[in-house]
N, C-alpha and C positions, 0 to 999 in steps of 0.2 A: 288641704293638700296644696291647694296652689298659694296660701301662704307661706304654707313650707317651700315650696319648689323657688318662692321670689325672695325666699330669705337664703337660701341657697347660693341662687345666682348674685345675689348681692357681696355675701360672705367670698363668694369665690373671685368675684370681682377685684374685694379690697386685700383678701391674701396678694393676687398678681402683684396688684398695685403697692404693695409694700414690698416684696420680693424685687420687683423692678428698681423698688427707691434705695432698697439695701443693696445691691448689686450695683447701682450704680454708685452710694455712697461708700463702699466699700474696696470698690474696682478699679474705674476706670477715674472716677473725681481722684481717690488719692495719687494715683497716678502722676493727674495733671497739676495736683498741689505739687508734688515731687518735684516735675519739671519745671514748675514755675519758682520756684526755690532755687532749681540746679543752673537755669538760665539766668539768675538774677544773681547770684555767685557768677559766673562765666562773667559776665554784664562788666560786674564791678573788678574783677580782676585785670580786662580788656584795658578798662578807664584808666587804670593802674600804670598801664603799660607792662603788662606780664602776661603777655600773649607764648606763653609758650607750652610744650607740653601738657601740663598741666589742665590748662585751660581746653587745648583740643580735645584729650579724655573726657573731659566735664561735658562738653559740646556733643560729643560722639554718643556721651551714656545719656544725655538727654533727646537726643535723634533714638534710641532704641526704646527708650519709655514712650518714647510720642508714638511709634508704629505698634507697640502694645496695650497703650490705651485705645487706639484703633480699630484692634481687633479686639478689644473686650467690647468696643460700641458696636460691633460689629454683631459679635455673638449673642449680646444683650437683646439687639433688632432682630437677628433671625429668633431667638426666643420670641418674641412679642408676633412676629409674625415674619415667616421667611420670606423673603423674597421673590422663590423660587414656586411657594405657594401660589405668591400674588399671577407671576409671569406663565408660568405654566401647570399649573392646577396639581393634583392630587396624583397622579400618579407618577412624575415625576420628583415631588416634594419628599413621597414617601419611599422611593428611591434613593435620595438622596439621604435622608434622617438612616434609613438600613447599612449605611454602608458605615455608621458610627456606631452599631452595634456590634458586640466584641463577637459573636459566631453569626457564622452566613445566614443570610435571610435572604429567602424570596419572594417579590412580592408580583403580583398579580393584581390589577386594577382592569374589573371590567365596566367603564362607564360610556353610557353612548354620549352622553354632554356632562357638564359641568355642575353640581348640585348648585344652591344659594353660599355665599361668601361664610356666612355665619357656618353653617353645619358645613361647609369644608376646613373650616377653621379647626371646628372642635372634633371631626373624624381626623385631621392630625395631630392635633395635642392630646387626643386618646392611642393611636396607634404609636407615638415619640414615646409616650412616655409609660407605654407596655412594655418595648424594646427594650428602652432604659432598666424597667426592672426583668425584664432575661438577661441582659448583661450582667446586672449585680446579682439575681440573688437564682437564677434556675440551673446553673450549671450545665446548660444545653450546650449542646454540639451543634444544632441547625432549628431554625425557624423560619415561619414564612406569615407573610400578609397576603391577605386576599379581600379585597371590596369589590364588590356589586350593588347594581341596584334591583329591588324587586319592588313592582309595581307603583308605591308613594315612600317609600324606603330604602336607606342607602345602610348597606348592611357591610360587617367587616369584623373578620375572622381571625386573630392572629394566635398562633400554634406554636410549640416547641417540645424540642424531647427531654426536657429539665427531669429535674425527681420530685414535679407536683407538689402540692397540698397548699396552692396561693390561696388564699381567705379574703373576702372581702375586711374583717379584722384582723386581718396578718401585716397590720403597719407597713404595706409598701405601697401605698396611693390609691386600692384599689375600691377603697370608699368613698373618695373624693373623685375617682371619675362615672362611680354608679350614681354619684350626686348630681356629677354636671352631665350626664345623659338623662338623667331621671326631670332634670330641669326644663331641660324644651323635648319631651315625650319619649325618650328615648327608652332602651333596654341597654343591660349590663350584665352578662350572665358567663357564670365561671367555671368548668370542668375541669379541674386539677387534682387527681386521685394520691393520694401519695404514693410514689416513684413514679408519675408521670407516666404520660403526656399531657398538656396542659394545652387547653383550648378556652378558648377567651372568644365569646362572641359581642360584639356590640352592635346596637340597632339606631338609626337618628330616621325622623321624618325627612322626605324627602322635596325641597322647593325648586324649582327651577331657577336659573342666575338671573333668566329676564323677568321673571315675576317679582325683582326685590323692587321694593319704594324707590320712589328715585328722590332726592334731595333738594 
């Protein structure tokens, strides 16, 4: 078993890490190949002496690729890890991630402090990327989040009125996060009747932020 759990976190490690490298090789680099192109045209036109029209256009569409590669580095980093995680923890974080879900979510975060970096890491890239699939695929009208801690356990509930029947083999990720909770002790457990309502528990051990190693 803890073969399997360390070939897990391994595997899930280098999916990220190619996902990151395709998104950026995809994204924001072609982008700035674009601009470094459309800027070395402008350049040579300049040299020319044909500063006119022409040239401004080129200058102008290359100032708007430069603020859209931007924001693809941008959203690339909040994927990796938001920001807002880092600054102000978990119930903000996950505030924020609900309000890009396409029906209203409530969420409820009752923590008296702050869990370990690690496990608030992975209680939001489980709860993102729940939401993600009610957006796409439950058809709900309303959903909500709920985290607490009980006892050495940070527990978190996310609910909806879809029309049910999510499967952990129903192709929408939900094998891949009973992985990476199954990885460092966690629970992953699914209540989706078909026609709903669908409750989604997850379970993570619970560490304190001052208990992590220090470096």
């Amino acid at each position: 078993e803890l073969e399997s759990d360390r070939g897990v976190v391994v595997d899930t490690a280098a999916a990220d890490l190619r996902r990151i490298e395709r998104d950026l090789h995809d994204g924001a680099q072609a982008r700035l190949v674009n601009l470094a192109m459309g800027l070395g045209l402008a350049k040579e036109k300049l040299l020319e002496g044909q500063a006119d029209e022409t040239v401004a256009a080129m200058v102008d569409e290359a100032h708007g690729e430069v603020k859209l590669a931007l924001q693809e580095l941008r959203d690339l980093a909040r994927g990796i890890h938001p920001a807002v995680l880092t600054d102000r923890g978990l119930d903000a974080a996950l505030s924020s991630v609900a309000t890009r879900c396409t029906v209203p979510v409530k969420v409820t975060a009752d923590l008296p402090s702050r869990p370990a970096a690690a496990i608030e890491g992975i209680a939001y890239f489980t709860v993102s990327e729940l939401l993600q699939n009610i957006s796409k695929h439950s058809g709900a009208r309303s959903a909500s989040v709920d985290v607490w801690r009980t006892d050495q356990r940070l527990l978190i509930q996310v609910q909806d009125d879809g029309r049910g029947g999510a499967r952990l083999d129903g192709g929408t990720g939900m094998a891949g996060l009973a992985d990476r909770l199954g990885a460092v002790d966690g629970l992953f457990v699914i209540d989706s009747p078909p026609g709903g309502p669908t409750t989604i528990t997850a379970e993570l051990p619970w560490r304190d932020r001052q208990d992590e190693p220090t470096r």
